[in-house]
C-alpha positions as a Python dict, from the first residue, in 0.01 Angstrom:
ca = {
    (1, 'X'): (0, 0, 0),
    (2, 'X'): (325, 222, 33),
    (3, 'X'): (314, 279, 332),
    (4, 'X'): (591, 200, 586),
    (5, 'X'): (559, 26, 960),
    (6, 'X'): (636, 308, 1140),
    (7, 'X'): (360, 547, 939),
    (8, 'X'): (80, 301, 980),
    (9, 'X'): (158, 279, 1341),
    (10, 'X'): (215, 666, 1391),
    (11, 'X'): (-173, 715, 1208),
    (12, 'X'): (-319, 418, 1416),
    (13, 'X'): (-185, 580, 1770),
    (14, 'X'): (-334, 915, 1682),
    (15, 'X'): (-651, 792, 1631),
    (16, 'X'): (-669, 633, 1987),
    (17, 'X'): (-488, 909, 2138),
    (18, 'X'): (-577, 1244, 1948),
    (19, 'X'): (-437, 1555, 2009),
    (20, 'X'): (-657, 1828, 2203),
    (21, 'X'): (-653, 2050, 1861),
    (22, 'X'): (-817, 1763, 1662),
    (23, 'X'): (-1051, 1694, 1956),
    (24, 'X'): (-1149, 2038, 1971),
    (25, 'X'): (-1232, 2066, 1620),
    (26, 'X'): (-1427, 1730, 1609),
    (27, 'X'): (-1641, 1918, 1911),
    (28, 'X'): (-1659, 2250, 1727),
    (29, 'X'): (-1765, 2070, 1407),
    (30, 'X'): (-2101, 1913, 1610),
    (31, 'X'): (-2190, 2252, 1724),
    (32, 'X'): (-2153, 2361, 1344),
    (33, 'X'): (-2351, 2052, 1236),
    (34, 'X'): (-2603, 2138, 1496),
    (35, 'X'): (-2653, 2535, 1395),
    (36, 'X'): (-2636, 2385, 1052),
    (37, 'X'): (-2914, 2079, 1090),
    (38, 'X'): (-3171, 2349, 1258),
    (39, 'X'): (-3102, 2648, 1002),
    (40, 'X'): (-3010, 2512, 653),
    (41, 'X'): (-3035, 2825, 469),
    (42, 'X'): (-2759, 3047, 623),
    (43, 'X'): (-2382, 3045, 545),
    (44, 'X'): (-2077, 3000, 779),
    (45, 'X'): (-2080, 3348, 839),
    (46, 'X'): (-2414, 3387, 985),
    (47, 'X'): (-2347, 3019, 1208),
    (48, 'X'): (-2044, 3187, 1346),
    (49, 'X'): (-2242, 3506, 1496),
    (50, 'X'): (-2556, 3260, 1620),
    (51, 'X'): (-2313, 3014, 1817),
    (52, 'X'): (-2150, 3373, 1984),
    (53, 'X'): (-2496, 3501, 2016),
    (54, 'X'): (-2727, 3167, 2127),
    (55, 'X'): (-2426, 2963, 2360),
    (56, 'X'): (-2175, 3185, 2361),
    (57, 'X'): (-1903, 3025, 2172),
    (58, 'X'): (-1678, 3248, 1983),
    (59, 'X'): (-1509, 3055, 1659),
    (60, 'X'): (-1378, 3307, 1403),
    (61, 'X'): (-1571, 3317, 1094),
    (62, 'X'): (-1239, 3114, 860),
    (63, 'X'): (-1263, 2861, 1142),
    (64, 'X'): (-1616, 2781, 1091),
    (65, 'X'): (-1569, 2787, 700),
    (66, 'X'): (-1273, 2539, 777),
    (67, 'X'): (-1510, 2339, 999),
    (68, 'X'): (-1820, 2342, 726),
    (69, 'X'): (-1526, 2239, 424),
    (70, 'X'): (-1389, 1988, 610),
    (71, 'X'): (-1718, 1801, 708),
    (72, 'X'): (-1919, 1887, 363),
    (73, 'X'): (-2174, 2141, 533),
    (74, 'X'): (-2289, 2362, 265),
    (75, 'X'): (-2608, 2604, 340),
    (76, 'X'): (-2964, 2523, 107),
    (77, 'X'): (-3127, 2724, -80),
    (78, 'X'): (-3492, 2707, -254),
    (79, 'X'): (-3616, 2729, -584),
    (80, 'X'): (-3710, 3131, -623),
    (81, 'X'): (-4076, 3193, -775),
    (82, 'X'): (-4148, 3538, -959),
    (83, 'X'): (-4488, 3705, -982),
    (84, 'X'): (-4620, 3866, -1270),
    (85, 'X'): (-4637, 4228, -1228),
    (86, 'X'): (-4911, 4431, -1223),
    (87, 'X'): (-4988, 4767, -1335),
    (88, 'X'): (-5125, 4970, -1050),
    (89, 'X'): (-5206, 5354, -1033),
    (90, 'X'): (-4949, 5584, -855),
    (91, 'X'): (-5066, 5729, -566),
    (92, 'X'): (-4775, 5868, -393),
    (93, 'X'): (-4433, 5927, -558),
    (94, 'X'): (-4129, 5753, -437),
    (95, 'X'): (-3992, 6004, -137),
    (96, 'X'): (-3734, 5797, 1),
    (97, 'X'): (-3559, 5719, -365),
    (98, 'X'): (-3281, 5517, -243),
    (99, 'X'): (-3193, 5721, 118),
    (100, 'X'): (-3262, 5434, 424),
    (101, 'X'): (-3087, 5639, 618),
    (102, 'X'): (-3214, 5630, 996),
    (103, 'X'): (-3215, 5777, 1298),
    (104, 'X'): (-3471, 5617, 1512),
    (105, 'X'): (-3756, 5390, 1558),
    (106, 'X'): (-4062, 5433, 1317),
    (107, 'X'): (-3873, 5649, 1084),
    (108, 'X'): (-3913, 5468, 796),
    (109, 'X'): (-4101, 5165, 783),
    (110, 'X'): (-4159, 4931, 466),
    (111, 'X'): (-4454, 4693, 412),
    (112, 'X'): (-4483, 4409, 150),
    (113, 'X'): (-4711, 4096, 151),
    (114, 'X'): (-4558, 3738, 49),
    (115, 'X'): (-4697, 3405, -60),
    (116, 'X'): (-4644, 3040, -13),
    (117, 'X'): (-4873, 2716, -15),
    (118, 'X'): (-4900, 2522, 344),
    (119, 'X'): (-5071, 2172, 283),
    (120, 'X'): (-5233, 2287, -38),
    (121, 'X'): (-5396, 2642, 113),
    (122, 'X'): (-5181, 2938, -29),
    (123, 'X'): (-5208, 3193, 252),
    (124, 'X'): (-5078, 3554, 217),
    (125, 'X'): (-4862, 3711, 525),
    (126, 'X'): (-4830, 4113, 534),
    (127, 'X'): (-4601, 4242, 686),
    (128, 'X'): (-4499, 4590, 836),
    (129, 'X'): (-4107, 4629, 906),
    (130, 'X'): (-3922, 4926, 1085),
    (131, 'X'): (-3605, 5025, 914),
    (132, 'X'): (-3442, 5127, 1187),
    (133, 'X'): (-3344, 4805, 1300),
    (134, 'X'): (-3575, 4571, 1079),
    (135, 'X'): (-3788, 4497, 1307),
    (136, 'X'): (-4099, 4309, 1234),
    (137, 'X'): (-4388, 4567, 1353),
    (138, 'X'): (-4663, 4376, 1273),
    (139, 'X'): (-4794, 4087, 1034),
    (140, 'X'): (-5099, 3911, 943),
    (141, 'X'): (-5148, 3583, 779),
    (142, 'X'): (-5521, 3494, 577),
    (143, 'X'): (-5601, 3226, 334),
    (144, 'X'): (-5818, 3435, 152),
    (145, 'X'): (-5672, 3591, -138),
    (146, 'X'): (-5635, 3939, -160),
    (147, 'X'): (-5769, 3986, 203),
    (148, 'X'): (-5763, 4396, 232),
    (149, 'X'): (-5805, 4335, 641),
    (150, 'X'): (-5414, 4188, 686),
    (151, 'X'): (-5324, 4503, 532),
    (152, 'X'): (-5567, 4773, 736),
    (153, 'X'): (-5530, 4534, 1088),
    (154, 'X'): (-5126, 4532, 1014),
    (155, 'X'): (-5107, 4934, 985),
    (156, 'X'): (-5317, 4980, 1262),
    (157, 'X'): (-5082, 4787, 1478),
    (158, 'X'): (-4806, 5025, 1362),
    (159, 'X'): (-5015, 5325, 1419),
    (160, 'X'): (-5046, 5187, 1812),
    (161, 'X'): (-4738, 5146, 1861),
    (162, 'X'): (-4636, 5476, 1710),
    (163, 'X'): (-4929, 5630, 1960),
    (164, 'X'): (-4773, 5442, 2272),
    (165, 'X'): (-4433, 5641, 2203),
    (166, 'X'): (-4609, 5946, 2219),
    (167, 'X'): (-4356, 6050, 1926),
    (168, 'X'): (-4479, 6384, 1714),
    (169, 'X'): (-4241, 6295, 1477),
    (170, 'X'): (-4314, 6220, 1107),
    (171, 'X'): (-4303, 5863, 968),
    (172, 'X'): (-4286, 5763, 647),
    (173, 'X'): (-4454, 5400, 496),
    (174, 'X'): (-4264, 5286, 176),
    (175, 'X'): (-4517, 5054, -28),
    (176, 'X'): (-4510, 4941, -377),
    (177, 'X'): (-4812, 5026, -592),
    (178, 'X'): (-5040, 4755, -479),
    (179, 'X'): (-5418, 4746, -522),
    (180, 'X'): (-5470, 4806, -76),
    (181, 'X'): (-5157, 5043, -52),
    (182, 'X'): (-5306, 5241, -368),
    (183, 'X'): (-5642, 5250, -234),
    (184, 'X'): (-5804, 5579, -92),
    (185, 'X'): (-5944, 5411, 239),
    (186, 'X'): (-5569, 5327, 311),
    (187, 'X'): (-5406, 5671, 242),
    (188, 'X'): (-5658, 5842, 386),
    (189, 'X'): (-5600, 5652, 705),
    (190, 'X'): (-5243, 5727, 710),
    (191, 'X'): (-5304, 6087, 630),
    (192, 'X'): (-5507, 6072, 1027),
    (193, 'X'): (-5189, 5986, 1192),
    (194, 'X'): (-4875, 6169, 1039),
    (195, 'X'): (-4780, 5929, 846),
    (196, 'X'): (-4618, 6008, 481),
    (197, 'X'): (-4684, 5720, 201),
    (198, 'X'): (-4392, 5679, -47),
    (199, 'X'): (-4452, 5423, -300),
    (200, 'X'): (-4172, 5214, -553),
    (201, 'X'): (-4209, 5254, -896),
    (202, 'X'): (-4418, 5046, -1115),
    (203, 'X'): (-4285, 4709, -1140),
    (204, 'X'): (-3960, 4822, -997),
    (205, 'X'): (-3896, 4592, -663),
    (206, 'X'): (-3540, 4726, -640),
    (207, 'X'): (-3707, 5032, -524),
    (208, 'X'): (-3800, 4850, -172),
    (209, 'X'): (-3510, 4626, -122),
    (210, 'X'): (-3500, 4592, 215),
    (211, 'X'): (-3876, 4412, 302),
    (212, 'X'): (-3793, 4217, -72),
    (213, 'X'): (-3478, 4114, 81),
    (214, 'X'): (-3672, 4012, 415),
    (215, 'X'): (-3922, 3823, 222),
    (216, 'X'): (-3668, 3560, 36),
    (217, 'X'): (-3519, 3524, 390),
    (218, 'X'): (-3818, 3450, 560),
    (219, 'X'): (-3954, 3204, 354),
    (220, 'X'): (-3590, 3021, 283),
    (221, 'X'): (-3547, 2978, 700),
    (222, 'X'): (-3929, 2859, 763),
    (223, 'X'): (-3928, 2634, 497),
    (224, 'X'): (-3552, 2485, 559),
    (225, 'X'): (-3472, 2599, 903),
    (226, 'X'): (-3813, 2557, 1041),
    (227, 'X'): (-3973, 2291, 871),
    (228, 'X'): (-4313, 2472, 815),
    (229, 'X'): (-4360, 2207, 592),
    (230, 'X'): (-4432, 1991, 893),
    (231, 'X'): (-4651, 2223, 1087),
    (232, 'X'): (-5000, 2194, 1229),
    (233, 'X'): (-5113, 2478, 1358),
    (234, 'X'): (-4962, 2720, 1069),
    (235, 'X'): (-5118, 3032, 1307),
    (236, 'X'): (-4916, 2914, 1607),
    (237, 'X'): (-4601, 2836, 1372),
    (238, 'X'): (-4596, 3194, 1183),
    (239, 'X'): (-4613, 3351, 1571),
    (240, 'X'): (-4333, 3172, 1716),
    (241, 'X'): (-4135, 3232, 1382),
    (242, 'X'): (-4205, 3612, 1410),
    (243, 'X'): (-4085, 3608, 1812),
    (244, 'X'): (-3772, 3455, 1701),
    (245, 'X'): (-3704, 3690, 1405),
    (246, 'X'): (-3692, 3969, 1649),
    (247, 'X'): (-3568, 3854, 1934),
    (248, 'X'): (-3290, 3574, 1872),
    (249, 'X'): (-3217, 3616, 1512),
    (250, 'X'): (-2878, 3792, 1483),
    (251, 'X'): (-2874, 3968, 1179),
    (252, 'X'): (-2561, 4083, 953),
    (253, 'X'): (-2703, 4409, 848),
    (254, 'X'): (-2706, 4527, 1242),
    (255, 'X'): (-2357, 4385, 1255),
    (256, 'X'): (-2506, 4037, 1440),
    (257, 'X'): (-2744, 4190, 1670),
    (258, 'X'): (-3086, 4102, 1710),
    (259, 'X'): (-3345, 4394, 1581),
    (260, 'X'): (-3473, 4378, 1921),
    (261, 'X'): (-3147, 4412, 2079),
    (262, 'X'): (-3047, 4661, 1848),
    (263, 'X'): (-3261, 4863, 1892),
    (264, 'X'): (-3235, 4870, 2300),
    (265, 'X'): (-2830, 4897, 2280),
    (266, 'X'): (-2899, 5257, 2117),
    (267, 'X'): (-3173, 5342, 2431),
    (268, 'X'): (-3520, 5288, 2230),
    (269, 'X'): (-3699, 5064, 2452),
}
């Protein structure tokens, strides 16, 4: 086989008696495997700053890509589905043009609804997200199609919240031109709380990128991460998905942090 006595003896005493850097890479490897097995869809990059953030074990971002190399661990990803667009009437130009700037809480806040099929229902979640710190404001999930509540019921939530600040301060909702956000019943109830409506252009998603962004995330970590696939109560599943988003998800855009955290390290509670 080529090779010598000495060699074959040399490999089979290492493998009874490893040396503490081999057994503490087979160890960091499960905890890898483990991140990996519950959350598919993200890279080494991301598993790094949730084993910091969840146990508390700091591994360098090249150690975990050695880790996920040596063992095969690559992330998942799904198929991506388009939507035709539609042509809806402007209603409000776009006032935020490309500046996501922020400041504070409620400054800008960005709302989008997404689809996906659950055991053969296709229910639509809405959702309401604060720029600041990508928060998830509010959502609502229906299996009616094109249910105008989850979009009035999500916005009211928002308005709350922005009442239970007690904040004078102008926000601003970025929408695209949907047939709810383009409706007069809708702007006329933002125009009854301060609130400034800036829409995308038509058929121009770059135009919201950060709830477009959230969407494909979203759906990628409930589908591989989550298993929604599996789940029975899909109401009880979309609420404990939404508590983790904000509260244990670190995310790379707030430099690992979750939104909720975020937001409290900078004295908004």
């Amino acid at each position: 086989m080529g090779v010598n006595r000495s060699g074959y003896y040399g490999w089979k005493h290492r493998q009874i008696h490893k040396p503490g850097w081999i057994v503490r890479r087979e160890n960091n490897i499960e905890l890898v495997r483990g991140v990996h097995i519950d959350h598919p869809s993200h890279g080494y990059v991301w598993i790094a700053a949730y084993l910091k953030q969840s146990l508390g074990v700091i591994l360098s971002d090249q150690y975990v890509y050695r880790c996920c190399r040596f063992s095969g661990i690559k992330s998942q990803s799904r198929r991506i589905q388009t939507r035709k667009i539609r042509e809806e009437k402007v209603i409000s130009p776009n006032r935020i043009n490309g500046r996501w700037e922020t400041t504070r809480p409620y400054e800008v806040v960005v709302s989008d609804m997404t689809c996906f099929y659950h055991k053969g229902t296709l229910y639509e979640l809405t959702l309401y997200v604060d720029t600041f710190n990508n928060e998830i404001l509010s959502y609502r999930l229906s299996s009616r199609r094109g249910d105008r509540m989850t979009y009035f019921d999500g916005i009211k939530d928002v308005i709350q919240r922005i009442k239970k600040e007690q904040t004078s301060q102008v926000t601003v909702l970025h929408t695209d031109q949907g047939a709810v956000y383009s409706s007069r019943s809708f702007n006329e109830l933002l125009s009854q709380y301060n609130i400034i409506h800036s829409m995308s252009r038509a058929g121009t998603p770059t135009d919201n990128p950060i709830i477009e962004s959230l969407n494909g995330w979203m759906k990628e970590e409930m589908f591989l991460d989550f298993q929604l696939r599996k789940a029975d109560d899909i109401n009880v599943f979309i609420k404990r998905y939404m508590h983790w988003f904000n509260n244990e998800r670190p995310a790379y855009s707030l430099k690992y942090k979750t939104p909720v955290q975020y937001r409290m390290e900078r004295g908004f509670y």
